[in-house]
C-alpha positions as CSV (number, residue, x, y, z in Angstrom):
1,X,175.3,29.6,42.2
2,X,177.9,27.0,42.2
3,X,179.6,24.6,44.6
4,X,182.8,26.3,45.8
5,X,183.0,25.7,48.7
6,X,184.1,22.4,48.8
7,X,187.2,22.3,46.6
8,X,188.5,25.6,48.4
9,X,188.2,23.7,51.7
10,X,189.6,20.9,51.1
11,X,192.7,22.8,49.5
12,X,192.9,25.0,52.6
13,X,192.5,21.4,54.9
14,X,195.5,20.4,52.6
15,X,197.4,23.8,53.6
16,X,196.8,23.2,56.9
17,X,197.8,19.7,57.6
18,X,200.0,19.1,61.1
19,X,203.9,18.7,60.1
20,X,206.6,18.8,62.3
21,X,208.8,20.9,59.4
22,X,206.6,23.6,57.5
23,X,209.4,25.7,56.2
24,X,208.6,26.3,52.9
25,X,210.8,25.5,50.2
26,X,210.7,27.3,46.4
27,X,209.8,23.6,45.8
28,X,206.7,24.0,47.2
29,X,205.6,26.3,44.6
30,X,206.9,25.3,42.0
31,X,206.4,21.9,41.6
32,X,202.2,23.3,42.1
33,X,203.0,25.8,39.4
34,X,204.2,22.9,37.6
35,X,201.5,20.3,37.9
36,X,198.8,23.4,37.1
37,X,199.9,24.4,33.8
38,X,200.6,20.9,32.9
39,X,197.0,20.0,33.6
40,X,195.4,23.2,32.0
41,X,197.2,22.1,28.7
42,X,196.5,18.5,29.0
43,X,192.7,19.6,29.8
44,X,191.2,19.8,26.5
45,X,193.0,16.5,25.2
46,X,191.3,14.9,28.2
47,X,187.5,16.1,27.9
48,X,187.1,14.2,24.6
49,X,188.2,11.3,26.0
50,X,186.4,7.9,26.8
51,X,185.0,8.3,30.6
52,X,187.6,5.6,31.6
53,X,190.1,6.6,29.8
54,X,190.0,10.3,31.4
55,X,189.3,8.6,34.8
56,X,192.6,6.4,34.4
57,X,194.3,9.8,33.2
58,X,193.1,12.2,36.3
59,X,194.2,8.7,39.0
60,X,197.6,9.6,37.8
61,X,197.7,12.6,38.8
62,X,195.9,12.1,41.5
63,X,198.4,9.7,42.8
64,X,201.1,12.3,42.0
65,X,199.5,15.1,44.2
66,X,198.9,12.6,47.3
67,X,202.3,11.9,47.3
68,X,202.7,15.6,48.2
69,X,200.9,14.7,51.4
70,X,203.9,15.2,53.3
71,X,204.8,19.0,52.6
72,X,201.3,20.6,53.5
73,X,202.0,24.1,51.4
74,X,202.9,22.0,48.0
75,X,199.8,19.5,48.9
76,X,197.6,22.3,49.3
77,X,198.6,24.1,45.9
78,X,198.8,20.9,44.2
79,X,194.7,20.1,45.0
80,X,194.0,23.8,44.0
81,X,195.3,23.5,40.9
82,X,193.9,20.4,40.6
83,X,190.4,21.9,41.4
84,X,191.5,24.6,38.8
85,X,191.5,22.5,36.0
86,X,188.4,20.8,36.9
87,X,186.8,24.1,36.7
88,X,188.2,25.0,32.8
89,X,187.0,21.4,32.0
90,X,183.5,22.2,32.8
91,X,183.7,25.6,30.9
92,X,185.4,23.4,27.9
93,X,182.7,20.9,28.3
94,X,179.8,23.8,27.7
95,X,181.5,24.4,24.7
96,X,179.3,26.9,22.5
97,X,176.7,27.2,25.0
98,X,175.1,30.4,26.5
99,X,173.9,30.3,29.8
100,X,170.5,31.8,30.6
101,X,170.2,31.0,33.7
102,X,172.3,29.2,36.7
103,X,171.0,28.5,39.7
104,X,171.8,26.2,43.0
105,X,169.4,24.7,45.1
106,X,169.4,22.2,48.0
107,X,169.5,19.6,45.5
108,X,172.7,20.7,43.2
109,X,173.4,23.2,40.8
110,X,170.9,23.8,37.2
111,X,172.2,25.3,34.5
112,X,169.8,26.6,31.5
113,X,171.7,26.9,28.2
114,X,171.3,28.2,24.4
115,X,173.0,26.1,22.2
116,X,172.7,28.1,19.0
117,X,174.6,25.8,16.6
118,X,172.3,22.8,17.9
119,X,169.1,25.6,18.1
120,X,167.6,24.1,21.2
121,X,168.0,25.3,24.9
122,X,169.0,22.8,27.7
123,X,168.0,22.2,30.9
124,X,171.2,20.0,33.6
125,X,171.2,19.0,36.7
126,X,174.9,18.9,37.6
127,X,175.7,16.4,34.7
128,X,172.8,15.3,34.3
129,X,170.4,16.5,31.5
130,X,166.8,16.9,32.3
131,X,165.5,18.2,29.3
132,X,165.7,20.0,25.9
133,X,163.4,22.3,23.8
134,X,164.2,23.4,20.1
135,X,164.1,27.4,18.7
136,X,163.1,26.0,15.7
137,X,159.5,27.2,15.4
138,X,158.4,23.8,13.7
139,X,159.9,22.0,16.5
140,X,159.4,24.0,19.9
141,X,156.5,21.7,20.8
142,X,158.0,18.3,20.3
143,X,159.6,16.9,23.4
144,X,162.8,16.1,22.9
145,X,166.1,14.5,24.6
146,X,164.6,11.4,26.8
147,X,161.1,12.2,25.7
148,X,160.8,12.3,21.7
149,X,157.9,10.4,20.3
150,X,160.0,8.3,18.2
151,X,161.3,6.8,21.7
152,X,159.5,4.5,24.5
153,X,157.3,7.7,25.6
154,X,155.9,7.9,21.8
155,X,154.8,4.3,22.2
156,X,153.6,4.5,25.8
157,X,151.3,7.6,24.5
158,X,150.0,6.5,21.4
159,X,149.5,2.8,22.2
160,X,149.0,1.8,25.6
161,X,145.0,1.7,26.1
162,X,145.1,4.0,28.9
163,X,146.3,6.5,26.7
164,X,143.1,6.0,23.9
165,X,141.0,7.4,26.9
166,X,139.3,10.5,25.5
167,X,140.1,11.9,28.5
168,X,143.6,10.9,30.6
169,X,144.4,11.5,34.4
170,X,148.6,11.9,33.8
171,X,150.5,11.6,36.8
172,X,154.3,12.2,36.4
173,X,156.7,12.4,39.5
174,X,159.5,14.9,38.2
175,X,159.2,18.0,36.1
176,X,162.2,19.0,34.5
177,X,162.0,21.4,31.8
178,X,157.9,19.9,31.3
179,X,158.4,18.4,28.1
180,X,156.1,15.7,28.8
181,X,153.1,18.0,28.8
182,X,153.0,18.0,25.0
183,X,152.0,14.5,24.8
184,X,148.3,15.9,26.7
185,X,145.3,16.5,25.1
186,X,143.2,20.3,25.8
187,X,140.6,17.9,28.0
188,X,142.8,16.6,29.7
189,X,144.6,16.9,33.6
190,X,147.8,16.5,34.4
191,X,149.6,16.7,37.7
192,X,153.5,16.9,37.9
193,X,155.3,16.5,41.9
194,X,158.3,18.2,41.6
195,X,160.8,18.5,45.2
196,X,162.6,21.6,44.0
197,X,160.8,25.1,43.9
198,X,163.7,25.8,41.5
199,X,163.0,23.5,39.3
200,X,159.5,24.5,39.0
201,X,160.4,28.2,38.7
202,X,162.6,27.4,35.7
203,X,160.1,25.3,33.7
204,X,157.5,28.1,34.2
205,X,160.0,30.6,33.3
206,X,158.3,31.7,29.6
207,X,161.9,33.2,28.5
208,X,163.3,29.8,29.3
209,X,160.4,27.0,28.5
210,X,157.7,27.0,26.9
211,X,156.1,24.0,27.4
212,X,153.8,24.4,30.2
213,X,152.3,27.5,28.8
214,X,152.3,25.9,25.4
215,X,151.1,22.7,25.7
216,X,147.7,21.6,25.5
217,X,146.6,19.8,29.0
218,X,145.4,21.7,32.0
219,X,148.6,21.0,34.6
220,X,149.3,21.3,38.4
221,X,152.3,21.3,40.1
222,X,152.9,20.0,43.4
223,X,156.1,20.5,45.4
224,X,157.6,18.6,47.9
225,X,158.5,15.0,47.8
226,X,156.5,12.8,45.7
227,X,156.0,9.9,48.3
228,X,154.6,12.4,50.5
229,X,152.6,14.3,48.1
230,X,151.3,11.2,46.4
231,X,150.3,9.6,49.9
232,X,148.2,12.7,50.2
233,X,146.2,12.7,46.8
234,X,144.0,10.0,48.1
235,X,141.0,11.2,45.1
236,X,143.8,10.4,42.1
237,X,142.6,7.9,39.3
238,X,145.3,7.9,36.9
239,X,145.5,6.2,33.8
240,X,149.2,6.7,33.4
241,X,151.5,7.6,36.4
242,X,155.0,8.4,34.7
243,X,158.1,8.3,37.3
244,X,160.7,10.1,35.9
245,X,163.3,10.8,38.9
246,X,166.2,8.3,38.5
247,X,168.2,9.8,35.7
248,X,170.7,12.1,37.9
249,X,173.8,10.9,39.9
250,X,171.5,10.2,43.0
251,X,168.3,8.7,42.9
252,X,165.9,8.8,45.3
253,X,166.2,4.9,46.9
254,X,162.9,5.4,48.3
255,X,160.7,5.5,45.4
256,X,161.7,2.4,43.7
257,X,160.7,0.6,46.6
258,X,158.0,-2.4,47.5
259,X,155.8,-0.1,49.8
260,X,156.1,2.7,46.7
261,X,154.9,0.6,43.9
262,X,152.1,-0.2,46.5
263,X,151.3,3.2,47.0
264,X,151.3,3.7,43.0
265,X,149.0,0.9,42.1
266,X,146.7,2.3,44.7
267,X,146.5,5.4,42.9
268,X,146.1,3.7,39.4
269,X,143.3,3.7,37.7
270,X,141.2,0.2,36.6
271,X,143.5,-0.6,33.7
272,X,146.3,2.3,34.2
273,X,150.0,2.0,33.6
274,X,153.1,3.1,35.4
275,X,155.9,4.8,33.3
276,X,159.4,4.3,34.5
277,X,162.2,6.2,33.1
278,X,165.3,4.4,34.3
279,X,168.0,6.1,32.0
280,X,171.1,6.5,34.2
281,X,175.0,6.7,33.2
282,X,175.8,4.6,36.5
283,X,172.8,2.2,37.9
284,X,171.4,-0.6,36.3
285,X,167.7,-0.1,37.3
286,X,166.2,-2.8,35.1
287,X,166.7,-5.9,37.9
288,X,165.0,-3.7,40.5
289,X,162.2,-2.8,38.9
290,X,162.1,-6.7,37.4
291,X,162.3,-7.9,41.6
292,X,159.4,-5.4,42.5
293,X,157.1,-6.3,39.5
294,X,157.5,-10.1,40.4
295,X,157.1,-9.6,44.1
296,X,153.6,-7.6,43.2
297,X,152.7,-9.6,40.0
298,X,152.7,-7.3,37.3
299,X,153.2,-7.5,33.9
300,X,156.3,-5.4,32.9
301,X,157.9,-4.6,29.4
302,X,161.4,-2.4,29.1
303,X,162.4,-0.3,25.9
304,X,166.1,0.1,25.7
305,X,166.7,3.3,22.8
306,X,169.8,3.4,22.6
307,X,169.8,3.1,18.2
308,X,169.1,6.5,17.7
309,X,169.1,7.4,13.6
310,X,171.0,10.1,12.8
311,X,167.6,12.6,11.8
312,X,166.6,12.1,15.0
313,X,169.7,12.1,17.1
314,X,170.4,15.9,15.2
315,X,166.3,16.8,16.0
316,X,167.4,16.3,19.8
317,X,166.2,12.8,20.7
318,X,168.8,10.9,23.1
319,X,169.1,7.5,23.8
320,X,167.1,6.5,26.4
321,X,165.4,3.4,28.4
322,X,161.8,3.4,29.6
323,X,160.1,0.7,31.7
324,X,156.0,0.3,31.7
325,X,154.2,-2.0,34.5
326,X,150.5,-2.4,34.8
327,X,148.5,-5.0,36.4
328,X,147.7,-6.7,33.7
329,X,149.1,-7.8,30.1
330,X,146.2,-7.0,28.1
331,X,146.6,-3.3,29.9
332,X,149.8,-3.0,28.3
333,X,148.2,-3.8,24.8
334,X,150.5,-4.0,21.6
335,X,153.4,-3.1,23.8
336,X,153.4,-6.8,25.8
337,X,154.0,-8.5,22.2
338,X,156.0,-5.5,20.3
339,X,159.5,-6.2,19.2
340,X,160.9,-3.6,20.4
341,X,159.6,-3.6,24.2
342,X,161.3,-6.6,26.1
343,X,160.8,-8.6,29.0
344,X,162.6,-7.0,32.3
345,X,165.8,-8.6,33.0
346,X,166.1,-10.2,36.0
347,X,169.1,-11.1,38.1
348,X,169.2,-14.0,40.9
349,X,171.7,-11.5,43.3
350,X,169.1,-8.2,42.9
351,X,166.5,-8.8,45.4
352,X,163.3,-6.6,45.8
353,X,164.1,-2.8,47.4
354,X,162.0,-2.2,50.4
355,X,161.6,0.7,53.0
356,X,163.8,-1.1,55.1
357,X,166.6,-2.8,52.3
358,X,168.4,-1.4,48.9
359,X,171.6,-2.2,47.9
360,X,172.7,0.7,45.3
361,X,176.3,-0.8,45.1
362,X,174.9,-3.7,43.8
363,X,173.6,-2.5,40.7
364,X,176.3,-0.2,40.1
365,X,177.5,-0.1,36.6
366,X,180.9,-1.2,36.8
367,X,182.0,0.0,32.8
């Protein structure tokens, strides 16, 4: 339930590298030995770190173990005790959690977690966090993390018109841990595509999450790959489609495109709105969506959370940035004019993504 494979393979490739002189020399080991302990007590002085400033930290020793490359038995030990300490960072970096559940899949590894000092379980993706719900009984039904309604999905569900319908058709491509089925009404029918069977069986897992059984809309999942599934669901009317698959490490290129956004709008209803959450630690998203709302006319808004007070930021919200594109300005209502919700930035070098074009390095976030 975890991806082992790969570092003991490429330690073994490093064992086995063609020399002419393999005679092993008490140097060999030691100097491993060496590197190992210095990084397992350097480890937790390097988790807290600044991103870069760990990054800068693990290049030096990176450069140190390559320059092993010559002596294949200290190479190899040198990029397993590498891969050791990598492995007691990521216990470090759970901290206090309990893990419920772990599980791999096709598409990485998920890892369910009780926090008890911060009462809320966790749902990640690798990294990546894809949801949160509280223990607190007051709390279990409010979604949190990316989702809270103090945050861009608040407004998009309180004061977008398609949301005053008395009764909404929700759409949302990604399920996580379903914490946007609390913003849904008992009337109401909401659909969520989901690729990974796993991820599905952990958000209806009651000992897990709660909010699909909870919550008050009537909800469907489909599996499989939401440009395939949505191509198929040629009846859909919905007043609010809500993409939310572009938060992990990779995104999927192909539903950000040109031909996508025209499959979207022609499963929109009259005056719906599309939902974008285009969070991400290392894509800028905003100019791609800003190129494919100007290459089909629509009127676009962004929300970037990231002043997050400190009530909310200890209830669970996170920061978090949300685009919403409709056909029209007055479908957006008090969002086009809010303070708060901004034009899309554009940028002259990002041009629109198509089936047949995307440039992900070009959007890469560089900090």
């Amino acid at each position: 339930n975890r991806i082992y494979e790969y570092p003991i393979v490429l330690a073994l490739a490093g064992l086995l590298l063609p020399r002419a002189d393999r005679r092993a020399k008490p140097s060999d080991v030691l100097l491993p030995l060496a590197l190992g302990a210095a990084l397992l007590a350097l480890t937790p002085r390097i988790a807290p770190l600044p991103s870069l400033l760990a990054l800068l930290v693990t290049m030096v020793f990176g450069v140190v173990i390559f320059s092993f490359a010559e002596r294949p038995m200290r190479f190899g030990l040198a990029l397993a005790a590498l891969f050791v300490a990598g492995q007691f960072r990521t216990q470090l970096t759970a901290g206090h959690e309990n893990i419920l559940d772990l599980e791999r899949s096709y598409f990485g590894v998920y890892r369910v977690a009780l926090n008890p000092q911060l009462h809320r379980v966790t749902l990640h993706h690798g990294t990546t966090l894809h949801g949160a719900q509280s223990t607190i009984p007051s709390l279990r039904l409010v979604p949190l993390t990316y989702y809270h309604p103090n945050g861009p999905s608040g407004d998009v569900f309180t004061y977008a018109p398609a949301a005053a319908k008395p009764v909404r058709n929700v759409g949302v491509v990604g399920l996580g841990a379903g914490s946007l089925a609390c913003y849904g009404h008992p009337t109401e029918h909401w659909t969520f595509y989901e690729i990974d069977p796993v991820v599905a069986r952990i958000a209806l897992d009651r000992r897990l999450f709660t909010f699909l059984r909870d919550c008050p809309p009537s909800v469907r999942i489909k599996l499989g790959d939401a440009r395939l599934t949505l191509g198929k669901a040629s009846r859909a009317n919905y007043d609010i489609l809500v993409l939310d698959a572009f938060s992990s490490d990779a995104i999927p290129v192909h539903l950000l495109t040109r031909e996508a956004f025209q499959l979207y709008l022609s499963l929109l209803a009259p005056h719906g709105v599309i939902f974008v959450h285009i969070s991400n630690e290392h894509l800028d998203l905003e100019p791609v969506l800003a190129a494919v709302a100007g290459e089909l006319h629509l009127a676009s808004r962004v929300r970037r959370d990231f002043q997050v007070p400190e009530s909310d930021a200890a209830e669970g919200r996170t920061p978090a940035v949300w685009a919403v594109l409709s056909r029209s300005s007055r479908d957006l209502g008090p969002l086009w004019n809010a303070a708060r919700w901004k034009p899309l930035r554009q940028r002259t070098d990002v041009h629109v993504w198509t089936d047949d074009f995307s440039n992900i390095v070009q959007v890469f976030s560089w900090r």
